[in-house]
N, C-alpha and C positions, 0 to 999 in steps of 0.2 A: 267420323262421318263416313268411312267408308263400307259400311253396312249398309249403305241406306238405301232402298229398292225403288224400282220406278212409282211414282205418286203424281198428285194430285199438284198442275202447275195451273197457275193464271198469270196470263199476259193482255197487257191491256192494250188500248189501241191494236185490237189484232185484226182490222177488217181487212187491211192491204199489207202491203208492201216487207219490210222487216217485223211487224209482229204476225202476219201470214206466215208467213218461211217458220218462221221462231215456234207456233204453233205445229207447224207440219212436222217442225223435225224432234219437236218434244213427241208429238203423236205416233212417229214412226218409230222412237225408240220405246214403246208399251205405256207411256205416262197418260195420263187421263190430264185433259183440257180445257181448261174454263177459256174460251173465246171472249173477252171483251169489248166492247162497242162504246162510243159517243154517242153516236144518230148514224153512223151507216149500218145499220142493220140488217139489211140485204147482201152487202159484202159482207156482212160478219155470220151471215148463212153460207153464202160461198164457200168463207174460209172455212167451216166446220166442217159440210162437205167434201171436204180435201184431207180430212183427217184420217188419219188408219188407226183402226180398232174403234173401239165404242167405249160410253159413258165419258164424254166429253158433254160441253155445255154452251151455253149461250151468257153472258151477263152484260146489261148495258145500266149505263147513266154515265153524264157527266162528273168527271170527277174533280171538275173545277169547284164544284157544292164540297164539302168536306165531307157532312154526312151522306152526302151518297156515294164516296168516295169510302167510306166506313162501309155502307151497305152493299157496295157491289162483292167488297172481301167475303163477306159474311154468307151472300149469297153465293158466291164461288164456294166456300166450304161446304156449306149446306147440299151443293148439286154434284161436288165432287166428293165428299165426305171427309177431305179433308185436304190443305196446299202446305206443299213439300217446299216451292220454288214460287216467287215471286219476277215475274221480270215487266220492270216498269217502262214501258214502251212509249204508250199513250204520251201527245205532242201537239200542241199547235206549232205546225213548220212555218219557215218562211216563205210567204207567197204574194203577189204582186197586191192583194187585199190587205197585206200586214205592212208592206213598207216602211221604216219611221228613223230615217235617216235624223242623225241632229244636226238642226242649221237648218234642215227643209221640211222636216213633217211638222203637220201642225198641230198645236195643240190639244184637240180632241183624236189625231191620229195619234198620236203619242202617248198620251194614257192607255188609251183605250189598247195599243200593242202589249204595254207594259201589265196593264190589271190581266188581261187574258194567259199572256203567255207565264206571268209565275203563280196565275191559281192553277194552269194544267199542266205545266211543264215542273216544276217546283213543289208546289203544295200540292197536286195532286199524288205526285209518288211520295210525296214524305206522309201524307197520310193511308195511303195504302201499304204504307211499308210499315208503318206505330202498328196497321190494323194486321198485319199476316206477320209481324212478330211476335205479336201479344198471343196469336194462337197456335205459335210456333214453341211458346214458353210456357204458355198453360198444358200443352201437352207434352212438356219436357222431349220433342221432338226435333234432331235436327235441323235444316232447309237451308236455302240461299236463296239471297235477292241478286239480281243483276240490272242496273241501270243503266239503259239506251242514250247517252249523254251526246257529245260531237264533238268533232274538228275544233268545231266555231269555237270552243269554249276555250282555246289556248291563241288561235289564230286573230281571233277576234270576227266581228261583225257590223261591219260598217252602217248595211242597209238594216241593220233588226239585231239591232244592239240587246234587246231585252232574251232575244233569243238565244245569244253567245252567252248572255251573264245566266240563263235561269240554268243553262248548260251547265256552266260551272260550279254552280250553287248543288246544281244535281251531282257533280262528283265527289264536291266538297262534303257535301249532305254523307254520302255512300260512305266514305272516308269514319266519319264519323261515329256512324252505324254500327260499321266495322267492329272500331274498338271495340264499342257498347254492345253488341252481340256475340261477339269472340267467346265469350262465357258458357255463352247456351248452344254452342256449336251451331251457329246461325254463320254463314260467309256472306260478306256482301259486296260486288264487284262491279264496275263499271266499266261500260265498253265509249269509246271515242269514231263513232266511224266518220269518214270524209264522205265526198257525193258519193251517193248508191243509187242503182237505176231501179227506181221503184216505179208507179204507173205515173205517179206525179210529178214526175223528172222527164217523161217521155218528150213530152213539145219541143223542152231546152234542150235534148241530146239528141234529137232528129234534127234542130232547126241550127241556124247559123253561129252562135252561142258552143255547139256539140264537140269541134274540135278542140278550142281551146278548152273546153270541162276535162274531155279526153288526156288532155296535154298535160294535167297538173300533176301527171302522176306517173311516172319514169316506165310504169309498165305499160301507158299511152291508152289506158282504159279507165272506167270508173267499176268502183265495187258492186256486188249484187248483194238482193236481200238475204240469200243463201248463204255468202260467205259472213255476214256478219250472225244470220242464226246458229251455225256451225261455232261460231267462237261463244255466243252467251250459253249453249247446250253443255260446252268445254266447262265454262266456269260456272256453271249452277249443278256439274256433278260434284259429286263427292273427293274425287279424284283432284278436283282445284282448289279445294278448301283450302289451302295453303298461298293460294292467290286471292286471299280478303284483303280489302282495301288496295288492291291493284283499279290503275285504268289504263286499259289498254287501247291502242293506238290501231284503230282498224283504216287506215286511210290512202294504202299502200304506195308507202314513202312521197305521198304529198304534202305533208308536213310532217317536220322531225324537231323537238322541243328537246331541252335540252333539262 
């Protein structure tokens, strides 16, 4: 794998935050970029905008549907002529609309957290990852996936439990891959980050909540979208292929697992 030249990467959920970064810094190093989107597609023009060099792209749909979780790969090929790197971003996070504590959500809060976050957390990148290996194989062509996983998924998660497990299922999933790909010189790796100050973190780290987020982490600060792009860039070179079926632990020493 270390022949392999800058190409053709799609990152999903790129409108903001860690798939923004993860976009720029693929772009800044000569790779061509498929940008993808849910429904923010206004930030997902932003994000394009911020890219250095050309022949980058735009692709949306949800990829909670399967097939159009199949279709958005397809169309990434198609606009970039071909994807080298896969990196499965795209996420329903937790947020005061998702809450689903057991013992106090109810009923239809509780499904309804649960169906959502492992068709786009989960089934979304397992089938974006079947669809950009099968054309990773059909062209007897290297690549790597890297999966955007969490904290949550070793720590737990009390308030958005489905959020912690589809976490996990997402490493476990990679793991898997791994093996199954090792053959066709495909890497597949996952990243673990802890809070990251993305736009949607901004309230809770200006607001009274901010010191203690600050706190959890010996260096007395929380991560940014850059430092976790910097590491999936690490492991979707060629240079880490030797790092498949790793997950790495971006959370700086706010949780340490043993």
């Amino acid at each position: 794998m270390m022949d392999r030249r800058p190409g053709g990467v799609l990152v999903t959920g790129a409108s903001r935050g860690i798939g923004r970064a993860t976009a720029v810094a693929f772009a800044a190093l000569g790779h061509r970029v498929a940008v993808h989107c849910g429904s923010r597609r206004d930030e997902a023009q932003e994000t394009l905008s911020l890219l250095a060099g050309d022949g980058h792209a735009l692709v949306a749909g949800d990829l909670a549907d399967q097939e159009t979780a199949r279709a958005v790969v397809a169309e990434a090929v198609a606009l970039l002529g071909e994807v080298d790197v896969l990196v499965n971003n795209a996420a329903v996070a937790p947020a005061p609309g998702n809450l689903h504590r057991i013992g106090e959500a109810s009923w239809d809060e509780w499904t309804s957290a649960w169906r959502t976050m492992v068709d786009v957390n989960l089934l979304g990148a397992v089938n974006t990852t079947w669809a950009v290996a099968r054309h990773l194989v059909e062209r007897g062509a290297p690549g790597s996936i890297v999966n955007v996983g969490s904290r949550g998924a070793f720590r737990g998660e009390p308030d958005f439990p489905a959020y912690g497990a589809t976490k996990a299922a997402l490493h476990a999933f990679g793991q898997s891959a791994a093996v199954a790909l090792a053959p066709h010189r495909i890497s597949v790796t996952s990243v673990a980050p802890g809070f990251i100050a993305t736009e949607r973190q901004a309230a809770k780290l200006s607001g009274a909540e901010g010191d203690a987020v600050r706190d959890q982490s010996p260096f007395g600060r929380v991560g940014t979208p850059e430092e976790v792009a910097a590491a999936v860039v690490h492991l979707a070179s060629p240079a880490a292929a030797w790092s498949s079926g790793a997950v790495v632990d971006l959370n700086g020493a706010s949780y340490l697992r043993s």
